[in-house]
N, CA and C of each residue as an Amber inpcrd file, in Angstrom:
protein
   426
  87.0230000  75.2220000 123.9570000  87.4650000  76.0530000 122.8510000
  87.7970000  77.4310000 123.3880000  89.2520000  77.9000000 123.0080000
  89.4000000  79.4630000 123.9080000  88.8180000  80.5140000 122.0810000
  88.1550000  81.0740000 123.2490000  87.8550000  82.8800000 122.1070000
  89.0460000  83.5550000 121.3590000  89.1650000  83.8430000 120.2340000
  90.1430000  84.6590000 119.5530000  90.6690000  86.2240000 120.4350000
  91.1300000  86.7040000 120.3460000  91.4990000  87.3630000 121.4430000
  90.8630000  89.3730000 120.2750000  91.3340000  89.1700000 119.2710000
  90.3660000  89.8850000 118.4160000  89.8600000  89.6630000 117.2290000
  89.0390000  90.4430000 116.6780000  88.6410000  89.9850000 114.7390000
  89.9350000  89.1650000 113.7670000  90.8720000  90.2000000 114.1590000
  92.2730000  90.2030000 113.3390000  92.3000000  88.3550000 114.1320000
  92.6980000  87.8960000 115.1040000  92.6450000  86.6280000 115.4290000
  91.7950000  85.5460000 114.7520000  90.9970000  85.9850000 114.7980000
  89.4280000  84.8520000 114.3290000  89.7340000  85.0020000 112.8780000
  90.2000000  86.1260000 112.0490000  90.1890000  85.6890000 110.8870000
  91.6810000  85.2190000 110.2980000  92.6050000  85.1450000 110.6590000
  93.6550000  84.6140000 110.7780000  93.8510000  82.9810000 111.3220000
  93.1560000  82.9580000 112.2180000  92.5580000  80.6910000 112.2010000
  91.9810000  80.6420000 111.4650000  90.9800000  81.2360000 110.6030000
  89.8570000  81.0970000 109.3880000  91.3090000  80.6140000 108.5140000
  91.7500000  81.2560000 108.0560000  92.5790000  81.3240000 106.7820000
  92.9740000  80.4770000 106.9050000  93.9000000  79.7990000 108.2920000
  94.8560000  79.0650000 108.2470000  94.3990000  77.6440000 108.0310000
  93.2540000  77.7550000 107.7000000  92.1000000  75.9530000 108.1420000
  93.0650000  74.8040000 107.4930000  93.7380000  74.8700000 106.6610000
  94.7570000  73.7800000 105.9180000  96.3100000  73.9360000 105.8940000
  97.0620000  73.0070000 106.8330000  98.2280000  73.4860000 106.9930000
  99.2210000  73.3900000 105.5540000 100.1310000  73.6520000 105.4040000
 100.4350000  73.4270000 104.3970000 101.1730000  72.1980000 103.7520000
 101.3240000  71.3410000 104.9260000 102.1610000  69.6120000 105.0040000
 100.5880000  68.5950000 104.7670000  99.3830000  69.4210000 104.9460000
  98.1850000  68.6330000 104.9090000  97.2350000  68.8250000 103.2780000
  98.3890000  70.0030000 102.5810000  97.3020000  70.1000000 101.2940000
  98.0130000  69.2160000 100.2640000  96.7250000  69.3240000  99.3180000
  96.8670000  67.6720000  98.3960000  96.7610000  68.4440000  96.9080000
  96.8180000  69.7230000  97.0180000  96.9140000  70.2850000  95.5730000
  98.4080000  70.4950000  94.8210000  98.3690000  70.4230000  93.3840000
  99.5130000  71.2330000  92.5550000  99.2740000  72.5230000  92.9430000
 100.6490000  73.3170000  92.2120000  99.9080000  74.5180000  92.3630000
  99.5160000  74.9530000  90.9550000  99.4200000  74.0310000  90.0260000
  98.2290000  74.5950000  88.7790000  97.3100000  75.0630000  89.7190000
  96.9020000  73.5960000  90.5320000  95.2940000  73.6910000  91.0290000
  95.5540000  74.4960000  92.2670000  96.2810000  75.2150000  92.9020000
  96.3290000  76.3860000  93.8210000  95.7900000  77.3830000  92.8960000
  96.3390000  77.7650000  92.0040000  96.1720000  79.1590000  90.8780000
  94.5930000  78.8680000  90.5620000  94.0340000  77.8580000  89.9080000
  92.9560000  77.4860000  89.8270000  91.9410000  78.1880000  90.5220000
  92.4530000  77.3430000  92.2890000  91.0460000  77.6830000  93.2350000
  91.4230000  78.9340000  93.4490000  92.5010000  79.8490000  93.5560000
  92.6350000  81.2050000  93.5800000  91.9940000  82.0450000  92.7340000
  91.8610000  82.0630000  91.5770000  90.9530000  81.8610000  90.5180000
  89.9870000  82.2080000  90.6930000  89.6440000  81.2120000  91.1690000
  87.7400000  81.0960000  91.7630000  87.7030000  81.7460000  92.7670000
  88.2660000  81.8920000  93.5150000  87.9010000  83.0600000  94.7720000
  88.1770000  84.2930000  94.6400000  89.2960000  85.0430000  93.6990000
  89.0380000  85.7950000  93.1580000  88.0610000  86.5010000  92.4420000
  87.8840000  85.3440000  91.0090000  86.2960000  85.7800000  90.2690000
  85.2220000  86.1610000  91.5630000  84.9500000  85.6410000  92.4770000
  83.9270000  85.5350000  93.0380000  83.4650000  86.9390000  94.1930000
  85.2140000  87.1460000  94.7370000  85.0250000  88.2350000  95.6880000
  85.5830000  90.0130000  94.6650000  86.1510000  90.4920000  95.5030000
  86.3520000  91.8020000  94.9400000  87.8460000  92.2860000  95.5420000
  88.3390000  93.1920000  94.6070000  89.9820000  93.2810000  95.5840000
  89.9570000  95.4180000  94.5280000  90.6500000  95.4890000  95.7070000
  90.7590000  97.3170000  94.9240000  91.7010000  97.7890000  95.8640000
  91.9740000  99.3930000  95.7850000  93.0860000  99.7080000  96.2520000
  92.2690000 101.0640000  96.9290000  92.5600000 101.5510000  98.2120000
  92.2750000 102.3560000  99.1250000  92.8780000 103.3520000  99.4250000
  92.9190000 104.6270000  99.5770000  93.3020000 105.6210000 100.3970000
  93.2880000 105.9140000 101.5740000  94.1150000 105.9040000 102.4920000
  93.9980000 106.5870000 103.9940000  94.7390000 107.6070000 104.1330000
  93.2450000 108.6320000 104.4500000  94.1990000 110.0090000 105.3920000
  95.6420000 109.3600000 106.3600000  96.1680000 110.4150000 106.3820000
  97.7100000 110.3110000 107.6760000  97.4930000 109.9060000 108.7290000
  95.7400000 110.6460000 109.2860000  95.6440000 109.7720000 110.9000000
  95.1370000 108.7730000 110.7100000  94.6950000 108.1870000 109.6940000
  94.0330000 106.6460000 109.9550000  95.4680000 105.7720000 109.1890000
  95.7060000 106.3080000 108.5120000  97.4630000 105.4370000 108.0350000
  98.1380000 104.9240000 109.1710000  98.2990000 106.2900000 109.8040000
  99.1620000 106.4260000 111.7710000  98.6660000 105.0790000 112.4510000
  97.2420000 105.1770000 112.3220000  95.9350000 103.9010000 113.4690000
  96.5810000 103.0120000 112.9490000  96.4520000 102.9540000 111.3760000
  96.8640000 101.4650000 110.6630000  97.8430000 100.9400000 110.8300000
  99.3330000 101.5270000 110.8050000 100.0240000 101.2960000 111.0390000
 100.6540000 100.6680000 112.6690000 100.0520000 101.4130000 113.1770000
 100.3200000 101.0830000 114.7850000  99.8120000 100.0310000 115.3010000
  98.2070000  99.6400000 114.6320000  97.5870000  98.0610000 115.0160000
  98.2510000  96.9800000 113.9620000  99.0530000  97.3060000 113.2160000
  99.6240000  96.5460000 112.4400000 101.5910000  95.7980000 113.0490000
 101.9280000  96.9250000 113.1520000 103.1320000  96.9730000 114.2480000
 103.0610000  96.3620000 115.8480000 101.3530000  96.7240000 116.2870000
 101.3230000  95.8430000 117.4190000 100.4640000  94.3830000 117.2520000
 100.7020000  93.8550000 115.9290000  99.5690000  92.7370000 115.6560000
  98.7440000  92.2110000 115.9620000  97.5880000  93.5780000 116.1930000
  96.3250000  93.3410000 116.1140000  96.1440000  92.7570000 114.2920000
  96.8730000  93.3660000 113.4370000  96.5300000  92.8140000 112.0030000
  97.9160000  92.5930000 111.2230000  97.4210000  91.8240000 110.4310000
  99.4950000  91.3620000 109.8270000  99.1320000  92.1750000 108.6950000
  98.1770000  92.8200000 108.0670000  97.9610000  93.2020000 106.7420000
  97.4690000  94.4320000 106.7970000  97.3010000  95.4060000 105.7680000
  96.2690000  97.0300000 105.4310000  95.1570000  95.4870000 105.1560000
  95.3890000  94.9050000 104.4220000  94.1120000  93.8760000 103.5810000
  92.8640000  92.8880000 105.0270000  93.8190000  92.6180000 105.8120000
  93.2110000  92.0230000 106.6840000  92.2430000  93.2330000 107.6940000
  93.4790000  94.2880000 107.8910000  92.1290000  95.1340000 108.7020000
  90.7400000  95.5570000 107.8050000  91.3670000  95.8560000 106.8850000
  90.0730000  96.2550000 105.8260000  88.7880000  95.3700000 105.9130000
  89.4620000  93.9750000 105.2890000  88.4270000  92.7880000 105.6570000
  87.6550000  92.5450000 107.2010000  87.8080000  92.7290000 107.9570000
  87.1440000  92.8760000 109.8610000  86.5580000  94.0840000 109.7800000
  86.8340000  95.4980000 108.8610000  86.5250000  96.6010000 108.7570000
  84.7860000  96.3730000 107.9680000  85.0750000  95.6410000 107.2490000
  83.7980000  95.6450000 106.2630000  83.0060000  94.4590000 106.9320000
  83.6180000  93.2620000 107.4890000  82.9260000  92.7230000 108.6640000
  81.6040000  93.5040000 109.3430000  82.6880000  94.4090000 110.0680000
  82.0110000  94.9380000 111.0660000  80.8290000  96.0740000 110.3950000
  81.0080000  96.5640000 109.7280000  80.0930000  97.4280000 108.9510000
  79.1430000  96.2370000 108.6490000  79.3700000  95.0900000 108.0410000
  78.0630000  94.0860000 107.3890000  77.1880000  94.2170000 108.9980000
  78.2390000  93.7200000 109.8850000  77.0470000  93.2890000 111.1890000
  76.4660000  94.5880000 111.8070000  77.0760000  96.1240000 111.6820000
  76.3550000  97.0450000 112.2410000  74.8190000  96.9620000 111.1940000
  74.8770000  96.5710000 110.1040000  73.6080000  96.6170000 108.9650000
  72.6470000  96.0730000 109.7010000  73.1790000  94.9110000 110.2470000
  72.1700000  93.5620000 110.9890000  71.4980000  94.5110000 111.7870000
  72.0530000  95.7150000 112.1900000  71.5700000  96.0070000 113.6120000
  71.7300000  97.2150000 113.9180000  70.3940000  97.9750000 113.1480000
  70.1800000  99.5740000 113.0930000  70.5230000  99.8750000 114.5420000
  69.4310000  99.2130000 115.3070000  69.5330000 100.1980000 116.4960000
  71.0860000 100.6000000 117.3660000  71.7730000  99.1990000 116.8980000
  72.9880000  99.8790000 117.5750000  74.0020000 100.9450000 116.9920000
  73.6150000 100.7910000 115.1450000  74.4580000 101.8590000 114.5140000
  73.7820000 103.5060000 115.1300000  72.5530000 103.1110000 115.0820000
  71.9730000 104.7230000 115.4790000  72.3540000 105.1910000 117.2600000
  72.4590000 104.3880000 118.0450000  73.2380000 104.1770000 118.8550000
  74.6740000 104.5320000 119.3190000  75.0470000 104.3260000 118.2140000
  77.1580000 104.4660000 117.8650000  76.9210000 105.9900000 117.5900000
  76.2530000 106.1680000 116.3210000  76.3360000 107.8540000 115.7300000
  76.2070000 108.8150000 117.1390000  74.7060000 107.9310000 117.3860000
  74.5680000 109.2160000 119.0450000  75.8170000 109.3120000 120.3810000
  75.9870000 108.4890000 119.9620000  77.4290000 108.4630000 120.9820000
  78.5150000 109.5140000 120.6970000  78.7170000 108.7510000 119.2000000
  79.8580000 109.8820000 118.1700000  79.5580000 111.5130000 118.4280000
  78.1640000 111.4180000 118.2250000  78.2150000 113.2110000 117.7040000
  77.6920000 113.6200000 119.4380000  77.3940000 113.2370000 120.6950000
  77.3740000 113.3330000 121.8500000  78.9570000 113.9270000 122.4380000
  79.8080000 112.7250000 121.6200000  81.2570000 113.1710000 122.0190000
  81.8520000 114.2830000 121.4050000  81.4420000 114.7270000 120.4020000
  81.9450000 115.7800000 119.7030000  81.2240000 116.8610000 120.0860000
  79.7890000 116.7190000 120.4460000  79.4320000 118.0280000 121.0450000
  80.1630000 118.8680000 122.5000000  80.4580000 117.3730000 123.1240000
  81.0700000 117.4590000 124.6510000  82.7620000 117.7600000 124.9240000
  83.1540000 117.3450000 123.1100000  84.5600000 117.9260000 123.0240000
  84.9480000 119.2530000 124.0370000  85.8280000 118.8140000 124.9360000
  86.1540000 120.0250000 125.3760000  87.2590000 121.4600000 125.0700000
  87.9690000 120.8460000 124.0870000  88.9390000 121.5340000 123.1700000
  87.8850000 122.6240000 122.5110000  88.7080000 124.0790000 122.4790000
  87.9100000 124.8940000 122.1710000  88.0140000 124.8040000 120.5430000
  86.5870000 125.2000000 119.8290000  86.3910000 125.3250000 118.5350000
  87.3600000 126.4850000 117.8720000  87.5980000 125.9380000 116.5470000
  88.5790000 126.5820000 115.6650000  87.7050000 126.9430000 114.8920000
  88.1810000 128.4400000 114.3110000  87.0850000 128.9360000 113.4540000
  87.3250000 128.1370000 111.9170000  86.0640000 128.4390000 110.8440000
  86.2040000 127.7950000 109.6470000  87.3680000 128.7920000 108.9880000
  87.5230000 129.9570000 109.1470000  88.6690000 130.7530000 108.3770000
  89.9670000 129.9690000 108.5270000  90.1660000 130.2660000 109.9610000
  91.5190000 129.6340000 110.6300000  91.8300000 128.0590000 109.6320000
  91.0960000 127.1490000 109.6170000  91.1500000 125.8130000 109.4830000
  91.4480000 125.9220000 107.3610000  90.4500000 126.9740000 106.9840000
  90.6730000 126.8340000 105.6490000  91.9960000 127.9270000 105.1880000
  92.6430000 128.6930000 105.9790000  93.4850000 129.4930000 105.9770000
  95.0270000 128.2660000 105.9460000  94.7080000 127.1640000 107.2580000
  96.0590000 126.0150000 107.2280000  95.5590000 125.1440000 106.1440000
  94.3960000 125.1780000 105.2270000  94.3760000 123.8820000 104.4060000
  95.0830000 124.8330000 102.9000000  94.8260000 125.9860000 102.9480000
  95.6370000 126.6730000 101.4620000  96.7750000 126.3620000 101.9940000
  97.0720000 126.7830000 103.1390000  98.6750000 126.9870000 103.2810000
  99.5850000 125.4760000 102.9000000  98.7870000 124.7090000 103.4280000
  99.4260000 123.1680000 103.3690000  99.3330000 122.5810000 101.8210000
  98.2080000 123.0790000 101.5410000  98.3470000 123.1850000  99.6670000
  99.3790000 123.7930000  98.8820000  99.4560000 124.9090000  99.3090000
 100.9600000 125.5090000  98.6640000 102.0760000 125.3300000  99.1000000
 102.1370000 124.4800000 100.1410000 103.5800000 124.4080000 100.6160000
 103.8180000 122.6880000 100.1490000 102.5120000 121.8050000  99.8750000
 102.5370000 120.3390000  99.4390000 102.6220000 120.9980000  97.3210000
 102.1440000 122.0660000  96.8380000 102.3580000 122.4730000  95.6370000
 104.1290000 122.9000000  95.2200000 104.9200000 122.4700000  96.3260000
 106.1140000 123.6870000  96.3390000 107.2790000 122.8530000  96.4600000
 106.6360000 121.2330000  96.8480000 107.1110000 120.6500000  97.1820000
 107.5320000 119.3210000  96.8800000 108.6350000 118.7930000  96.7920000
 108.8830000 117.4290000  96.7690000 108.1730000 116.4590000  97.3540000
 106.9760000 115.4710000  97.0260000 106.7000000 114.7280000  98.2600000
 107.7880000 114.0490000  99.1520000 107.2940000 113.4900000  99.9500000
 108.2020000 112.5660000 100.8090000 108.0380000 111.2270000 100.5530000
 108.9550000 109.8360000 100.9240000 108.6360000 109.0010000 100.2100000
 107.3840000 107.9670000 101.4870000 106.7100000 107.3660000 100.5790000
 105.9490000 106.6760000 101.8110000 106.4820000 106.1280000 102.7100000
 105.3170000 106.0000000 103.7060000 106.1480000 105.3300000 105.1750000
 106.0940000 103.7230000 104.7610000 107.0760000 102.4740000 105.1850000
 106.3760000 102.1540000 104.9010000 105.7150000 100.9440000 105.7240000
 104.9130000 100.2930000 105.7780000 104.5500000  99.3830000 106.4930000
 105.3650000  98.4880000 107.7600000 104.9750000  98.7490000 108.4190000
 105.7240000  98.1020000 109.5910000 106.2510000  96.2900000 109.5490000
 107.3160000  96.0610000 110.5050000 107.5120000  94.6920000 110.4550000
 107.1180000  93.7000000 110.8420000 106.1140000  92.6560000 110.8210000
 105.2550000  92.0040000 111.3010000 106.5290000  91.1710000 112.0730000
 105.3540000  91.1190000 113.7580000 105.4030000  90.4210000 114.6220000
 106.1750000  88.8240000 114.2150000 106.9770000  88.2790000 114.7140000
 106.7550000  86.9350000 114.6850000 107.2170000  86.3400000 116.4000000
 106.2220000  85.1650000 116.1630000 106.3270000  84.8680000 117.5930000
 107.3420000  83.9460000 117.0660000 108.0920000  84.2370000 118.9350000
 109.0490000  83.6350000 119.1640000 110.2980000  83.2010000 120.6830000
C-alpha cells in the first residue's frame, strides 16, 4: 500500500471510495443520503485575512487541496489530533512564540502599526472595493 503523499491526498481517496460506474443509487436516494450527512455534520462560511487567502490560494493552485472546503476539513483534522496530544500542542506554541521572540526583523512601534491601520481604514472608507480574487484553476492530471 503506497502513503498519500499529503492530508489533502488521504482525504480525497476517502471520498472517492465509490466510483461512479459502481453506484447503485437514484439520485432521489443520492439527495436522501446527502441529507443524512448533512443533518449529521455542520457546513458554515469563513473569513480569511489576505495572507492566509494568499496561503490558500497558492496550496490550492499547487494541489495540495482542490477546495477552501477540503483544506478547512484537514485543518480541523489536524486541530482534533493536536487535542489528542497536549504535549505536542504546548510544544508547537513554544516553538511559535521562540520564533517570534528570535524574529530578527526589527520591531515596529504600536503607534506606527495603528497609524497604517487608520490610514488603510480611510483609504478602504474612500473606496470602491475591489472585486474578489478568485479561486484558482484546479489541477487536472494529464
Amino acid at each position: 500500500m503506497t502513503m498519500p503523499r499529503s492530508n489533502g491526498d488521504r482525504i480525497r481517496k476517502r471520498t472517492n471510495w465509490v466510483s461512479r460506474s459502481a453506484r447503485k443509487f437514484t439520485r432521489a436516494e443520492e439527495r436522501r443520503i446527502r441529507g443524512h450527512i448533512l443533518a449529521r455534520g455542520m457546513a458554515f462560511r469563513i473569513f480569511l485575512p489576505e495572507d492566509l487567502a494568499n496561503w490558500l490560494r497558492k496550496m490550492i493552485s499547487s494541489g495540495i487541496f482542490q477546495t477552501p472546503a477540503e483544506a478547512a476539513f484537514v485543518a480541523f483534522q489536524d486541530l482534533r489530533e493536536l487535542d489528542r496530544h497536549p504535549e505536542v500542542r504546548k510544544a508547537l506554541l513554544k516553538a511559535m512564540l521562540t520564533a517570534a521572540v528570535n524574529d530578527p526583523r526589527p520591531a515596529i512601534p504600536a503607534e506606527k502599526v495603528f497609524a497604517r491601520l487608520r490610514a488603510q481604514t480611510l483609504r478602504y472608507a474612500r473606496t470602491k472595493p475591489p472585486r474578489p480574487k478568485p479561486l484558482p484553476s484546479r489541477r487536472t492530471a494529464g
